[in-house]
Steps between C-alpha positions, in 0.01 A plus 500: 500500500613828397375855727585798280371825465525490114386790268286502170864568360830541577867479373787305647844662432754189466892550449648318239832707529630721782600773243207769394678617222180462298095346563341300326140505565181245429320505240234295663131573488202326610154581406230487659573556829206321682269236338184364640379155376074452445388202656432396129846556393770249473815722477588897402777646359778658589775718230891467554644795329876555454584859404866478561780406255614171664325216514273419885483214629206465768364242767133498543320344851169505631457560925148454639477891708327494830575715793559424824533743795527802295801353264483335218548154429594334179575101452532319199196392312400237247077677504644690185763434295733679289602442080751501450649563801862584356544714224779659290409836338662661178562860498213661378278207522227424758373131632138366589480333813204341640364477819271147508257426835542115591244558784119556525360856538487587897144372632469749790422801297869634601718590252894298555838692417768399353858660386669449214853570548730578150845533619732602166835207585869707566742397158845524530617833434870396352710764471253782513553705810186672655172390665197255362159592659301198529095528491273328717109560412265376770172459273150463728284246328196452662185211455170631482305232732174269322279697322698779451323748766584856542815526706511782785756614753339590839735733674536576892755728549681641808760750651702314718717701706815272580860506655662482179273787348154506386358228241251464260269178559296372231287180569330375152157312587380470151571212275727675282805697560586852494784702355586816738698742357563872526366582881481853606363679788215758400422792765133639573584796286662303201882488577647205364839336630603149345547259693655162293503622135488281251395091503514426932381115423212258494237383767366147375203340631485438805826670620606744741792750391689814664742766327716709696426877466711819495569552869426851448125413355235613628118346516293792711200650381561387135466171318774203383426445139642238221427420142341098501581292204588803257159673527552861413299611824632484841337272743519624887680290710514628848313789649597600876552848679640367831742758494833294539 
């Protein structure tokens, strides 16, 4: 079992020579960056695109995503799997890998998560000095339950006022999950002061997460808002005016 608190994306800067005369970056690209399988569907797509001028090679592996007091968990998974799950990419040139479900749909009416991990594989560098970054993409690929019904996160958020600073808590009592991102603080009169900007991370079903704040934030006589699953309108979190 593996407890990490993973991104949507992010990049992993590996050495290949101790000299940065010169880097070399990835050309790596992976589109799109979430899928969601119907209960009726048997596998989705997903595009490797290489827009450098080497060749990539990449590694592709599925993790079934759950989350367990307020991290998140990933262990290897045969529910969905991956083809083909190594690939070698020509400059220029982009490959089709699918991503098949071996399972049934979930029968609860809860949505499951999964992660599919593409991690682009270190080549030896020979005698060009400088630094390779190597991409991971963490892909969320989630199965819509029997029946296909409409999914919908159920937030209960809280201000929690701890030693190491105050936190964000997000509980997710719906039966599908919820992207935060972007939380601000809005004041009674309309001030605005941002909070986590940006993508902050996912509440699935069923799951309880926190965020540290800014120690400097502040939560009194205003509201603690966040965009939820890219929806151009804000939904409110958190209103309080305790004062602290």
């Amino acid at each position: 079992m593996t407890v990490c608190p993973w991104p949507l994306r992010w990049a992993l800067a590996v050495a290949l020579a101790a000299a940065a005369l010169a880097t070399h970056a990835s050309g790596l690209q992976v589109s799109p960056i979430g899928l969601r399988l119907a209960a009726s569907a048997s596998a989705e797509a997903m595009w490797l695109t290489n827009t450098g001028t080497d060749p990539v090679h990449a590694q592709v592996r599925v993790f079934r995503w759950t989350q367990v007091d307020g991290k998140d968990v990933l262990e290897p998974s045969r529910d969905l799997v991956v083809s083909p799950p190594m690939v070698t990419i020509a400059p220029g040139d982009r490959q089709l890998v699918r991503v098949i479900r071996r399972v049934a749909p979930p029968t609860d009416g809860t949505e499951t998560a999964y992660r599919v991990l593409v991690d682009e594989l270190p080549v030896d560098a020979g005698d060009t000095p400088g630094l390779k970054f190597v991409l991971r993409y963490s892909v969320p690929v989630f199965l819509a339950p029997t029946g296909d019904p409409s999914m919908k996160a159920t937030l209960q958020a809280t201000w929690e006022h701890t030693p190491g600073g105050p936190r964000l808590r997000v509980r997710n009592t719906g039966n599908g999950h919820a992207q935060i991102a972007d939380v601000t603080w809005q004041g009674a009169r309309g001030q605005r002061t941002t909070l986590l900007p940006g993508l902050v991370g996912y509440a699935l079903p069923g799951a309880t997460m926190s965020w540290k704040l800014p120690d400097n934030a502040r939560h009194a006589d205003g509201a603690v808002r966040a965009r939820i699953n890219g929806e151009p309108a804000e939904s409110t979190l958190v209103v309080d005016a305790d004062g602290r």
